[in-house]
N, C-alpha and C positions, 0 to 999 in steps of 0.2 A: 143351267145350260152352259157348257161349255163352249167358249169362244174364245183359239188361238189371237184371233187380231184386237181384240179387246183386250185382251191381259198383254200383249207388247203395247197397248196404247194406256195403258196402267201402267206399267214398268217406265216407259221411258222416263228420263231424269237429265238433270243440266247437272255435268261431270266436269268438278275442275280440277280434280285430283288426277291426271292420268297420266302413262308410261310410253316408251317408245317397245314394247315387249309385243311381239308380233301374234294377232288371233287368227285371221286369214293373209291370203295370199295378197300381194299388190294387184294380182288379176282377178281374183274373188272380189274386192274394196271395188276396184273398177266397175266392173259387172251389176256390181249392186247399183251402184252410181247412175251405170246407163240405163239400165231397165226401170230407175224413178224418175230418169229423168224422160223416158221415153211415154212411159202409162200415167207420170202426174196429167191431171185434170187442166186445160186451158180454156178460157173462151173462145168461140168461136173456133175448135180446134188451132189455137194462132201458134202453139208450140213456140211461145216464147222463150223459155227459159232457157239458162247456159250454165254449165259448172265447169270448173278448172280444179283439176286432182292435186296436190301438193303431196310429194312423199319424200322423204329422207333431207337432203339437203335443202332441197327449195321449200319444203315445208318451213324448215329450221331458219333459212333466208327469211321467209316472212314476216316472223317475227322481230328477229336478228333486226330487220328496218323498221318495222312498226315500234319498236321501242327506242330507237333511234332517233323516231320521228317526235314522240311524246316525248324526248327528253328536252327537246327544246320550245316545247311549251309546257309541261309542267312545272309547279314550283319545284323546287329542289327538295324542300322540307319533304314536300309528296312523294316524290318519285321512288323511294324505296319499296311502298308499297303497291306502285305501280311495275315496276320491275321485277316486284313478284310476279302479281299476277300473268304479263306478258311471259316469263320465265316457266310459267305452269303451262299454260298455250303450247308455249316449243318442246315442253318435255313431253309432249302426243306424240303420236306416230305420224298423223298427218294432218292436213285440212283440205276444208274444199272450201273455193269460194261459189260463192252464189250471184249470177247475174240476171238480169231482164234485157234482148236486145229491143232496142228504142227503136229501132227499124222496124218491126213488126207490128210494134203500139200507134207509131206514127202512119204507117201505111191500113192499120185498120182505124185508125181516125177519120182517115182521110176516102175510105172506103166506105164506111157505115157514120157520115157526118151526125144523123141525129143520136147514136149511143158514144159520140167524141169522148165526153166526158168521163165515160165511164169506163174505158179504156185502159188509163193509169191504174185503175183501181182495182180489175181484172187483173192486170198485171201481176197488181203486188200480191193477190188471191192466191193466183196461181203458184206463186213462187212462193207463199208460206205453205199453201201443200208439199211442194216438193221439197221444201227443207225436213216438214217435218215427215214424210215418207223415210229420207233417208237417216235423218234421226233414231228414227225407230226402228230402221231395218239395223242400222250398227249397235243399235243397243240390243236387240236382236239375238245377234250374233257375237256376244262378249266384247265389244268397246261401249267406253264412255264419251260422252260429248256434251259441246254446248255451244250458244249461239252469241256471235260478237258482234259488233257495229263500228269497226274503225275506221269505215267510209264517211266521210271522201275524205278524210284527211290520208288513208293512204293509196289513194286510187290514183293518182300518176305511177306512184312508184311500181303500183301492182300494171299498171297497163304498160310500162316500161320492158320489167322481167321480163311480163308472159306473155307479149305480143298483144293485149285484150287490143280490139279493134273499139275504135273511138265510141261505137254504135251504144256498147254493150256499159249498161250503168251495174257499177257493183250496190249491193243488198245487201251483204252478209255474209261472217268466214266462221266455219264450224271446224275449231279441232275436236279432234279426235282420238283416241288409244283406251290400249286397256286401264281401268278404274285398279287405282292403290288404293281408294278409301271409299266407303259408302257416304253416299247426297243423306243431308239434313231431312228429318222426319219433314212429311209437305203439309202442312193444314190447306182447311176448305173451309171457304164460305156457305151458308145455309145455300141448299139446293133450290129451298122452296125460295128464294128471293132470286134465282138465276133463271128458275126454267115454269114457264107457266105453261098448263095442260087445259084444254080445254075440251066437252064429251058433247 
C-alpha cells in the first residue's frame, strides 16, 4: 500500500552536514512554516505555538552569538569541537526557532483549574508536533535539518534581536539547508518490546 506521508515520515533524518544553496524560495520556506504552524494539533484548540523565520544574515547572527555565548563557558580544550558544530549550524540556509506563548497556558490554567496541570504538558505536545510537521515538510522538499536545545542560555539574546515578547518561552532552533552528506545508517530497537497489540 502505498502511503506519500509514511515514506516522508521514514525519510526524515537529523542533517548536520548542510549548505546555504537555495532549494525553494524564502516565500515557499515561509509558507510551509505558516500552514504547520496553522493545522499543527493544539489542545483545547489553544493555538499556542510561535515560530521566528531566520534567513540570511539573521540566521548567520544566531549563531555568530550562540557561539559567542558557549565560548565563555566552555573549556577551551573543548571549544574546537564546539565551534564546529555551531559552524555547521550557520553554514544552513536558515533556522527557525520554536516557541510556546505562556499566555495561552497560563490563561487555560486558569480557565479549566481541574486540567491545570496538564497544560504545560499539552504545551510541549503540541509544539513537538509542529516541529516535527515542519521537519518533515523540509525534508520533503530537498533540505536537511535538525533539532538544537540552546535555550535558555541563549534566550535573552534571542528575545533582544527579534523583539520575542517576554510571554513567548523558547523550545527549540532547527537549521536548516540543503544536505552535502548523507545521515548515519539509523538502527531500531525490537518492535515487539515498543508496541504491544492486543485482539
Amino acid at each position: 500500500m502505498e502511503n506519500k506521508f509514511m515514506d516522508a515520515v521514514k525519510k526524515r533524518r537529523s542533517f548536520y552536514s548542510i549548505s546555504k544553496e537555495k532549494v525553494l524560495s524564502d516565500e515557499e520556506i515561509v509558507g510551509l512554516i505558516q500552514d504547520a504552524v496553522k493545522y499543527a494539533p493544539t489542545a483545547f484548540n489553544s493555538q499556542s505555538a510561535r515560530a521566528v523565520v531566520l534567513l540570511g544574515k539573521e540566521h548567520d547572527k544566531l549563531w555568530e552569538e550562540t557561539l559567542q555565548i558557549l565560548r565563555d563557558i566552555v573549556p577551551e580544550k573543548n571549544f574546537a569541537s564546539t565551534q564546529e558544530k555551531i559552524n555547521s549550524f550557520r553554514d544552513g540556509y536558515g533556522t527557525i526557532l520554536y516557541f510556546e506563548d505562556q499566555r495561552i497556558v497560563t490563561g487555560l490554567q486558569e480557565q479549566f483549574p481541574l486540567y491545570k496541570d496538564n497544560f504545560p504538558v499539552w504545551s510541549l505536545e503540541s509544539s513537538g508536533m509542529l516541529q516535527f510537521i515542519i521537519w518533515t515538510a523540509l525534508e520533503s522538499n530537498g533540505y536537511g535539518a535538525s533539532l538544537q536545545h540552546y535555550n535558555p542560555l541563549i534566550d535573552e539574546k534571542v528575545a533582544a534581536n527579534w523583539n520575542i515578547p517576554k510571554e513567548w518561552k523558547l523550545l527549540g532552533q532547527m537549521p536548516f539547508g540543503k544536505p552535502t552528506t548523507s545521515p548515519d545508517e539509523k538502527t531500531f530497537l525490537p518492535l515487539e518490546d515498543r508496541v504491544k497489540i492486543y485482539r
